[in-house]
N, CA, C and O atoms as a GROMACS GRO file, in nm:
protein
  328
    1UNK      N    1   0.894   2.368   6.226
    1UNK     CA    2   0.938   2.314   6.096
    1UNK      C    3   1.074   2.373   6.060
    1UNK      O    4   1.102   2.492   6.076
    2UNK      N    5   1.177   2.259   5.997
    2UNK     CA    6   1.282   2.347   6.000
    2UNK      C    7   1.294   2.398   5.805
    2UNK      O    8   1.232   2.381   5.700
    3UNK      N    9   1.373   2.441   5.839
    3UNK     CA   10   1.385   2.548   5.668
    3UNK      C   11   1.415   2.377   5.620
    3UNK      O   12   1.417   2.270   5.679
    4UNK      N   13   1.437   2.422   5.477
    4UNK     CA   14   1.456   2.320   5.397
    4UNK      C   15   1.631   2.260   5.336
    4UNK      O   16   1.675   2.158   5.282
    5UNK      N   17   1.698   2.420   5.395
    5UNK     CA   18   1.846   2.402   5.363
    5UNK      C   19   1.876   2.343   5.469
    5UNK      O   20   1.985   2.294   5.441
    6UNK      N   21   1.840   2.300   5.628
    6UNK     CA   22   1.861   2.261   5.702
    6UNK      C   23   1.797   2.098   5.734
    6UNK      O   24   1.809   2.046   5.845
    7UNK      N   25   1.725   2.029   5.612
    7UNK     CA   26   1.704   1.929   5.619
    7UNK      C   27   1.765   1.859   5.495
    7UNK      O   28   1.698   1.768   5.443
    8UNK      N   29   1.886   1.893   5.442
    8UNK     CA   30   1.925   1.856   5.364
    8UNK      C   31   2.089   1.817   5.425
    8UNK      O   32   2.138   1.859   5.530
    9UNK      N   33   2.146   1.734   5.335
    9UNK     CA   34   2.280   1.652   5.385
    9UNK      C   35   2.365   1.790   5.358
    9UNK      O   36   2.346   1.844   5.250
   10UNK      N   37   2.453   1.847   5.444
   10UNK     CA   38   2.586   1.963   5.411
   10UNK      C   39   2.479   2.067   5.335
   10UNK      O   40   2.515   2.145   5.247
   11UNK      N   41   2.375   2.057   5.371
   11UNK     CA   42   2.270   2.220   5.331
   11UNK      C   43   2.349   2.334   5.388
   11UNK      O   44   2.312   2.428   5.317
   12UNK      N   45   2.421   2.373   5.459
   12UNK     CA   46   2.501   2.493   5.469
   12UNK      C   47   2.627   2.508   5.339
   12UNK      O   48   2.634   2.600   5.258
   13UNK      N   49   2.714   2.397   5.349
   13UNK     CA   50   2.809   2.392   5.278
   13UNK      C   51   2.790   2.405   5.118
   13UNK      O   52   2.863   2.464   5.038
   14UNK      N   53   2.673   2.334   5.098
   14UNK     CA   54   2.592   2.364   4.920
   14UNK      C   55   2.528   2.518   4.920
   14UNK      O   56   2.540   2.601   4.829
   15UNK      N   57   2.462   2.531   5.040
   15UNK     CA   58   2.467   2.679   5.042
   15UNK      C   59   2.572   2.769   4.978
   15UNK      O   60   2.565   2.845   4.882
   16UNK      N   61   2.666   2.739   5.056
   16UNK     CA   62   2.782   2.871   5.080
   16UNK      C   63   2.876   2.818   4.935
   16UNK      O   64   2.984   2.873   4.915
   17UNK      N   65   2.833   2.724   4.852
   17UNK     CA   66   2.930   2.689   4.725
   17UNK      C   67   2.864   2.775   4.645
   17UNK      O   68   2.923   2.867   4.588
   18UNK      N   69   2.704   2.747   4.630
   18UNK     CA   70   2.626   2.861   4.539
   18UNK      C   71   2.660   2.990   4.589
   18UNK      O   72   2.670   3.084   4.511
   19UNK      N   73   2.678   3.002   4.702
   19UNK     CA   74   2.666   3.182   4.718
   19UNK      C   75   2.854   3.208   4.650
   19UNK      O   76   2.881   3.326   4.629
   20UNK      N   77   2.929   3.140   4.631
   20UNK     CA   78   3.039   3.155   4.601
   20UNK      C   79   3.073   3.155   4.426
   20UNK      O   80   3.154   3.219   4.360
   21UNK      N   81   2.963   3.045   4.384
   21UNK     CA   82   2.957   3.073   4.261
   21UNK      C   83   2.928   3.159   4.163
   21UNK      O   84   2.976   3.177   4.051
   22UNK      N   85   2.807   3.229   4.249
   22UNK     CA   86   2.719   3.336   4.217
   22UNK      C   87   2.808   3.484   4.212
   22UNK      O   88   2.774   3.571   4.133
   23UNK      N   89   2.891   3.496   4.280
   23UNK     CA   90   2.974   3.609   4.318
   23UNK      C   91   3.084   3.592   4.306
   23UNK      O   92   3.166   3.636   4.387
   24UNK      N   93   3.120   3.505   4.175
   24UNK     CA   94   3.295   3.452   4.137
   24UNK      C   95   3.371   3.623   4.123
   24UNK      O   96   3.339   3.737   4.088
   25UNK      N   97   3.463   3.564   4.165
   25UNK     CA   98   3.548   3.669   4.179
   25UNK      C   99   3.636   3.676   4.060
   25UNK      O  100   3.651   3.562   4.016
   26UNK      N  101   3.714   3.784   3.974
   26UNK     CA  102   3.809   3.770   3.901
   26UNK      C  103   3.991   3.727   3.893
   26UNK      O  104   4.090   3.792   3.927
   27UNK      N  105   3.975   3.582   3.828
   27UNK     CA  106   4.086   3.634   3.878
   27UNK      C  107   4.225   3.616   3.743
   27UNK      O  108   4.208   3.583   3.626
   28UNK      N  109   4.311   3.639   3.790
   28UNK     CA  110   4.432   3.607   3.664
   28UNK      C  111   4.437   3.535   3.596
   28UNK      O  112   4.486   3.441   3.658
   29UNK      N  113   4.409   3.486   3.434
   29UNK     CA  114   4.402   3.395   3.364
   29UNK      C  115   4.601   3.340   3.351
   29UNK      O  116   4.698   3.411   3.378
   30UNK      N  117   4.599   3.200   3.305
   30UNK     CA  118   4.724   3.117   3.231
   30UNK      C  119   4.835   3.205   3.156
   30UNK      O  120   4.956   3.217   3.175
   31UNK      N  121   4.741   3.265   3.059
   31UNK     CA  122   4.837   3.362   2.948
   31UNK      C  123   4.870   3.465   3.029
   31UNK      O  124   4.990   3.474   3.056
   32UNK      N  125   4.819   3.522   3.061
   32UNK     CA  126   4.852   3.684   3.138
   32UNK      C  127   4.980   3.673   3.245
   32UNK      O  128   5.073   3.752   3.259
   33UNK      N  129   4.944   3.498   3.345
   33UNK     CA  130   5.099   3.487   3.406
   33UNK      C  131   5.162   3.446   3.321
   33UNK      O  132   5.235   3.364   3.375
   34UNK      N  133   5.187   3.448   3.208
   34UNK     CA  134   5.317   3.359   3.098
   34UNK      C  135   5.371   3.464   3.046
   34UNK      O  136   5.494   3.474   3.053
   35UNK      N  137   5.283   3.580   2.975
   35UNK     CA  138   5.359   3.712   2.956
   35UNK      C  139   5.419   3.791   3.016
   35UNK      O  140   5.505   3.865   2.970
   36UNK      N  141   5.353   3.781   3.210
   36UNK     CA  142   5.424   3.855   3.288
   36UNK      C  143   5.616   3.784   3.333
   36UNK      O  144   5.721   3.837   3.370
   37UNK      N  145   5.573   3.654   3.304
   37UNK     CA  146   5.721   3.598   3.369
   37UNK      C  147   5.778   3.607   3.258
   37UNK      O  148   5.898   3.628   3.275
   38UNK      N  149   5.741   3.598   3.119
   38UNK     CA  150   5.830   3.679   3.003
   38UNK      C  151   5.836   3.777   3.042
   38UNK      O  152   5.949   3.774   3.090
   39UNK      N  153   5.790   3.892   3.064
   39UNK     CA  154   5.833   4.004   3.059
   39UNK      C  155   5.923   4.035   3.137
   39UNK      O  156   6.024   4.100   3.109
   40UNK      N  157   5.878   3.969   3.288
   40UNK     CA  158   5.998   4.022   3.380
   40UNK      C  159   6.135   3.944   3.314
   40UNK      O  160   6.239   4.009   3.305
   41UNK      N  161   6.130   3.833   3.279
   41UNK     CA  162   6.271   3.778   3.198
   41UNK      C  163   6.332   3.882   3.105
   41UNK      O  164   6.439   3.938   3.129
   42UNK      N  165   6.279   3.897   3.027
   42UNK     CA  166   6.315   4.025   2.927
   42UNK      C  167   6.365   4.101   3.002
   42UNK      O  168   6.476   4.120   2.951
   43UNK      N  169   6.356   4.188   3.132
   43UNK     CA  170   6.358   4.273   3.182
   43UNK      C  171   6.463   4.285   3.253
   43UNK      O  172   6.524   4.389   3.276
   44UNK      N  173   6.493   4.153   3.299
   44UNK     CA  174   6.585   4.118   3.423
   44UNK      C  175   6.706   4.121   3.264
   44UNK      O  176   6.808   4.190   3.263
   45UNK      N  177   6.656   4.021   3.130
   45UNK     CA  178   6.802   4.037   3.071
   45UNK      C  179   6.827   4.178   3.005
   45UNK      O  180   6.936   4.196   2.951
   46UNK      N  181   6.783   4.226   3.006
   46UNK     CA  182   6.802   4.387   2.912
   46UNK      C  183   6.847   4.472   3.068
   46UNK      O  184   6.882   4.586   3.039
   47UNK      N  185   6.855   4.451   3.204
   47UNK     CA  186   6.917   4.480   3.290
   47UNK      C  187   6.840   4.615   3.340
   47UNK      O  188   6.893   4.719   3.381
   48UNK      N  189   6.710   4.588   3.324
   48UNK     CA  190   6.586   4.750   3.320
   48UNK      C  191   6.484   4.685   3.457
   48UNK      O  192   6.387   4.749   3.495
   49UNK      N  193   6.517   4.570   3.514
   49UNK     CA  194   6.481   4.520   3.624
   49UNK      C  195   6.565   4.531   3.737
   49UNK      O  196   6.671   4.470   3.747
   50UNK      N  197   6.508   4.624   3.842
   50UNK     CA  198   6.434   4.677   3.866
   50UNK      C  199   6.414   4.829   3.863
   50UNK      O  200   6.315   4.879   3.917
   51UNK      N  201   6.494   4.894   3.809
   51UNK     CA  202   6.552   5.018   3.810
   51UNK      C  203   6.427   5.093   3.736
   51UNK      O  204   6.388   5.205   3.771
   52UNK      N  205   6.366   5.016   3.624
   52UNK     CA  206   6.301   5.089   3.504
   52UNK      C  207   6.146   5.106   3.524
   52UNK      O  208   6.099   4.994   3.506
   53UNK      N  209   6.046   5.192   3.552
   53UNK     CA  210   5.937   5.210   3.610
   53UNK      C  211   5.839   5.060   3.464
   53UNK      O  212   5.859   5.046   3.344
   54UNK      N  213   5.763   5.000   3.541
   54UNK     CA  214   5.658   4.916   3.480
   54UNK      C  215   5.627   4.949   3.381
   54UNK      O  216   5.676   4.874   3.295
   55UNK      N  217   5.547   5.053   3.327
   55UNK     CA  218   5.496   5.093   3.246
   55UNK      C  219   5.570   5.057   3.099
   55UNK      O  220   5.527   4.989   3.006
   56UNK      N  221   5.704   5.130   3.115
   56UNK     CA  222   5.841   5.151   3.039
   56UNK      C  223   5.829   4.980   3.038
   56UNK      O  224   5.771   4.925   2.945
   57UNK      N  225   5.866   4.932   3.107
   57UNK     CA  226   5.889   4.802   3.102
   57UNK      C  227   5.811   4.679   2.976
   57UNK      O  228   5.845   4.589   2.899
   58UNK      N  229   5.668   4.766   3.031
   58UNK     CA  230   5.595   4.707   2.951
   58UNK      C  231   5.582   4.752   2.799
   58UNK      O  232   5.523   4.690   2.711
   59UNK      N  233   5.639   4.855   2.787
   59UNK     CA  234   5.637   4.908   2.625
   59UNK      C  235   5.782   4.859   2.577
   59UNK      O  236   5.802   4.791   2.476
   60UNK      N  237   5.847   4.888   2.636
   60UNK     CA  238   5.951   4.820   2.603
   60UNK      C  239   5.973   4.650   2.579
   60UNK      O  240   6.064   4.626   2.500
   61UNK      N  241   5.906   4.534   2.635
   61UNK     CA  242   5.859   4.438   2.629
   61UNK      C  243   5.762   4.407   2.475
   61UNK      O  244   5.793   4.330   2.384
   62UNK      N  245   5.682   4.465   2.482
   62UNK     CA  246   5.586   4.497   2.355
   62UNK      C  247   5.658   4.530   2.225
   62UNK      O  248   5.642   4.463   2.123
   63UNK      N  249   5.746   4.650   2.233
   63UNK     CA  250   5.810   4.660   2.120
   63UNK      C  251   5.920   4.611   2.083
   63UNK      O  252   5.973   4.668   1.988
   64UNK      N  253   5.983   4.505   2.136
   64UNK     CA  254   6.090   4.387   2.158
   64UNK      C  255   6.006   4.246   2.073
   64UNK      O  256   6.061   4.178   1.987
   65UNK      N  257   5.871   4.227   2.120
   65UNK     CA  258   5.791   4.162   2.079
   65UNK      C  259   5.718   4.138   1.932
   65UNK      O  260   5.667   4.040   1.878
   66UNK      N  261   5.735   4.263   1.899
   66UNK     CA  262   5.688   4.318   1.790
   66UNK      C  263   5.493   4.355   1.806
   66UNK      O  264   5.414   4.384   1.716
   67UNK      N  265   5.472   4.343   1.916
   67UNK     CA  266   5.371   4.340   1.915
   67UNK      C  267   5.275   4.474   1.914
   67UNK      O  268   5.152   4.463   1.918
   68UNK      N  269   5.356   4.630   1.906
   68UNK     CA  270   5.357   4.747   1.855
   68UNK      C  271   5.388   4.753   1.733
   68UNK      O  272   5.500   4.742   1.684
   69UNK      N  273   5.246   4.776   1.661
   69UNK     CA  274   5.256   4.848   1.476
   69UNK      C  275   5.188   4.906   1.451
   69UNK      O  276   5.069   4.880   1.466
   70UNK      N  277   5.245   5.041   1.389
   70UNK     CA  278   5.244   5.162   1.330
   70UNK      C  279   5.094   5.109   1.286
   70UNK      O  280   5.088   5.014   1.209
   71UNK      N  281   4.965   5.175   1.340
   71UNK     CA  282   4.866   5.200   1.242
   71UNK      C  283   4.754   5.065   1.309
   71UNK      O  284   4.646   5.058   1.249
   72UNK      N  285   4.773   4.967   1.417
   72UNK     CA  286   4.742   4.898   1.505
   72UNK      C  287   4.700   4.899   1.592
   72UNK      O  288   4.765   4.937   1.689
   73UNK      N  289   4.551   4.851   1.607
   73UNK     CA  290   4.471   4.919   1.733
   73UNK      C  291   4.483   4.789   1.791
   73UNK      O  292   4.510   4.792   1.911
   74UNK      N  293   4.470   4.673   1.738
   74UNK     CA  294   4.438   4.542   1.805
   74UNK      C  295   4.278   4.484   1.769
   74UNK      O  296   4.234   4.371   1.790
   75UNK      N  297   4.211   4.595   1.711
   75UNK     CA  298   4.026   4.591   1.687
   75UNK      C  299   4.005   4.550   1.573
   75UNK      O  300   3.888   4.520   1.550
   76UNK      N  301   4.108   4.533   1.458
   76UNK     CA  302   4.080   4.562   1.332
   76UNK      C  303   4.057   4.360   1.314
   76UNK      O  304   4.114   4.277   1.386
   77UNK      N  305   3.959   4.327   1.199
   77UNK     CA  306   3.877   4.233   1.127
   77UNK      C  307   4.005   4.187   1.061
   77UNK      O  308   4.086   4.258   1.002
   78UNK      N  309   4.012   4.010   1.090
   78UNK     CA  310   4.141   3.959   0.985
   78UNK      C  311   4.088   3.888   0.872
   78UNK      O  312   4.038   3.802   0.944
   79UNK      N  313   4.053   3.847   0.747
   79UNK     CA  314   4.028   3.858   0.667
   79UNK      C  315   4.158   3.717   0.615
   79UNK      O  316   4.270   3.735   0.567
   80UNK      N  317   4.103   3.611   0.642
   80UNK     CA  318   4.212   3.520   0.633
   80UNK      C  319   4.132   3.464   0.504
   80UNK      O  320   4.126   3.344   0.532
   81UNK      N  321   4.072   3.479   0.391
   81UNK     CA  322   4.065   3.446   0.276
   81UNK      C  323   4.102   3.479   0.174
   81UNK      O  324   4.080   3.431   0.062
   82UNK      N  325   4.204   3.622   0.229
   82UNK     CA  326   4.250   3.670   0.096
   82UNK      C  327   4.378   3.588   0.095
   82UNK      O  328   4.454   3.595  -0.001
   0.00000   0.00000   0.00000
């Protein structure tokens, strides 16, 4: 008697889609590449590409952005009814 994945049409290939689904891998979302090719833009024009270690890059990017404020975790509740 044969197994049952083997009496089915592409029973390996439906196999190996579930086993692929099951174990999705992570990967880079839309936004995350849009900030990085901003950033390296920023970077390349402020003339800190490639000379300027990442990190720097990235704070420097951020606070160009405005997206560093005094007292700003990123966690805090917005309250859009007042």
């Amino acid at each position: 008697m044969e197994p049952w994945i083997q009496e089915t049409r592409n029973g390996f290939d439906i196999a190996e889609e579930e086993i692929n689904r099951l174990e999705a891998l992570p990967v880079q979302g839309a936004q995350s590449c849009m900030v990085q090719s901003d950033m390296k833009a920023y970077a390349m024009k402020e003339g800190s590409w490639p000379h300027m270690h990442y990190s720097n890059i990235i704070g420097a990017h951020a606070d160009a952005r405005g997206w560093t404020q005094e007292g700003f975790t990123g966690m805090e509740i917005v309250d859009e009814t007042v």
